[in-house]
C-alpha positions, -999 to +999 in steps of 0.1 A: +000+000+000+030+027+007+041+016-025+013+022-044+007+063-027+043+066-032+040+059-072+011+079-067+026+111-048+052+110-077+030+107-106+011+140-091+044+153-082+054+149-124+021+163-132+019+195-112+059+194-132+045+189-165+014+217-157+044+241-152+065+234-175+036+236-202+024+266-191+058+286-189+063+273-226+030+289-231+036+322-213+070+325-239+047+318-267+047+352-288+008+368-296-008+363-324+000+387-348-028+411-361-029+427-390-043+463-406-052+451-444-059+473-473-066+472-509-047+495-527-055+505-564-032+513-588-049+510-624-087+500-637-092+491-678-131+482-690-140+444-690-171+426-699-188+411-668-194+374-690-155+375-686-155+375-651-187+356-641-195+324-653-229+323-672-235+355-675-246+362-712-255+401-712-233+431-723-224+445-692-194+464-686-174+477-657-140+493-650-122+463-632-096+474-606-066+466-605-052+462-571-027+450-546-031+442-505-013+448-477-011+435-443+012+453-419+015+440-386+039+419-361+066+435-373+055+426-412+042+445-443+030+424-463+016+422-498-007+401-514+001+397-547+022+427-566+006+438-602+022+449-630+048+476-647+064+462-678+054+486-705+044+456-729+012+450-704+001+485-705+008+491-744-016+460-748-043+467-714-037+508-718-055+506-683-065+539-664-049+560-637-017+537-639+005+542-617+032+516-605+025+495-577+051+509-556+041+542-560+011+535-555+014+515-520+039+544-507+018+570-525-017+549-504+001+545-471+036+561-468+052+525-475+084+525-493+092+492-519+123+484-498+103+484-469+078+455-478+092+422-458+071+396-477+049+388-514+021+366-511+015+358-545-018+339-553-009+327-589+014+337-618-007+357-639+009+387-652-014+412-633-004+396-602+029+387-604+050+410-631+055+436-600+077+413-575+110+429-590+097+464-574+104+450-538+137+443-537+138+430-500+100+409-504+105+376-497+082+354-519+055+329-514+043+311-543+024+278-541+054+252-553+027+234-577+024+264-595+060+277-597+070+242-610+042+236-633+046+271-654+087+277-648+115+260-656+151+256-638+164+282-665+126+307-664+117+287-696+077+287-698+068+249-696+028+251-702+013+285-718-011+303-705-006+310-669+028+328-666+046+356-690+084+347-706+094+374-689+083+365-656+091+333-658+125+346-662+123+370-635+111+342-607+137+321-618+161+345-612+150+356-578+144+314-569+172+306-549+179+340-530+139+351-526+114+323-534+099+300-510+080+275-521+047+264-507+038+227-502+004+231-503-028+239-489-036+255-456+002+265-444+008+286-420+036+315-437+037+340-416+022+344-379-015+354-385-010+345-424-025+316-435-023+304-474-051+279-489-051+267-525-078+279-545-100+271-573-080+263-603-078+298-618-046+283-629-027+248-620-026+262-581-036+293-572-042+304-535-060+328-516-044+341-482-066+344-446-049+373-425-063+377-384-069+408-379-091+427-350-125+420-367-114+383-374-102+365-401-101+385-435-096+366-467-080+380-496-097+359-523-077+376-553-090+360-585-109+329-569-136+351-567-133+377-591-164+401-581-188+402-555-213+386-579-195+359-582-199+351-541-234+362-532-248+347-564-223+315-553-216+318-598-179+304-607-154+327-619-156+326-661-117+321-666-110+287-645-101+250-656-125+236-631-156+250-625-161+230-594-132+235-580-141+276-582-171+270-563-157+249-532-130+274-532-159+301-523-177+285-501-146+278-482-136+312-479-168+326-470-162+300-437-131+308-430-136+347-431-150+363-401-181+377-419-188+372-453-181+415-461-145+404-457-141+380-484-126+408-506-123+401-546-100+402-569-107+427-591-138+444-584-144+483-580-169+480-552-143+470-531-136+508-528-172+520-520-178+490-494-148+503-474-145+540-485-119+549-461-094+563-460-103+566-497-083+577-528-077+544-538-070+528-507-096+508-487-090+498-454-110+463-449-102+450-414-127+487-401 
């Protein structure tokens, strides 16, 4: 019997241990980063809606937006995603209002290029991903599917249609000093940053969710290229799998806080749903 409360005094005596140790582990633990998020816009060009929603058969128009975000918090100013500057894109686009990214995030919010820490970028479209060269200090995230699938070891394009030659050549040449390569869906990049693949815009898009005071705000970038497309639950038009599109929504409107901060990728009323601080600039975490 003094055996057995003996092994028992000790095992409580390693508990209470253990309850310590855990919770001092905890107490290091750093907070939870959180996040101030804007979209900032630094061009717009006309666009048929039928181009951007799936089924739609009418001859609407609108002035899409072309935009980047940022995150800046814990130390971190982040964007997602980094348009475009190369003058071939806006000979072809001739978009409105252009002005470069940088200029236009340091014009927005005071942020110099050299100052952004980290470039979430949700796919390799031009539009998205021709501006990383502006940031010379951005570290990049790219889903490793997509890197590999569109770039080769030399920035040869190895399937057409989702990345420029010439920024194919550009990522390849930034690999091995700034490019990290993401394995996959729902990783953790950045405290408070989490990336999720998407819905097959291209071979592996993402879309990033960023905790900020009002909650999670997801950054849908072209998974959900309007508003239309998410409160009429309509796929985006330019996708491989239709399907894929729509999981890729309905995700994102669970993961988000509130569905208001799901923010699209290119859609103007992003800019009268949060009109402050206004000029092209929207904060969305208000």
């Amino acid at each position: 019997m003094k055996r057995f409360v003996l092994t028992r005094r000790r095992g409580g005596a390693g508990l209470l241990l253990l309850l310590l140790l855990t919770g001092a582990v905890a107490a290091q633990r750093p907070p939870v980063a959180v996040y101030e998020v804007y979209a900032i816009q630094f061009a717009s060009a006309p666009y048929g809606v039928k181009n951007l929603v799936a089924g739609v058969t009418d001859s609407r128009s609108i002035d899409i937006a072309f935009t980047v975000w940022v995150a800046r918090g814990g130390g971190k100013t982040v964007l997602v995603d980094a348009g475009f500057y190369r003058d071939k894109f806006i000979q072809q686009w001739k978009p409105r209002d252009f002005v470069k990214p940088s200029e236009a995030i340091e014009r927005g919010l005071g942020i110099k290029a050299d100052l952004v820490t980290d470039i979430i970028v949700s796919h390799s479209h031009w539009d998205h991903m021709d501006g990383v060269d502006l940031f010379p200090n951005a570290r990049i995230h790219i889903q490793k599917d997509e890197y590999e699938y569109y770039i080769g070891p030399a920035g040869e394009v190895l399937h057409r249609g989702g990345v420029d030659p010439d920024d194919a050549k550009m990522m390849a040449a930034l690999k091995d000093a700034r490019v990290t390569l993401v394995n996959g869906d729902a990783q953790e990049i950045l405290p408070g940053i989490t990336v999720y693949t998407g819905g097959k815009h291209t071979f592996a898009s993402q879309y990033a969710a960023i905790n900020t005071r009002r909650g999670t705000v997801v950054i849908a970038s072209d998974n959900a290229y309007l508003y239309e497309n998410l409160e009429k639950h309509l796929a985006i038009a330019q996708t491989v799998d239709a399907e894929s599109n729509l999981k890729a929504q309905t995700r994102m409107l669970q993961l988000a806080a509130s569905p208001s901060l799901v923010v699209p990728g290119h859609d103007p009323a992003v800019f009268e749903r949060f009109p402050s601080p206004g000029k092209g600039v929207a904060r969305i975490d208000r």
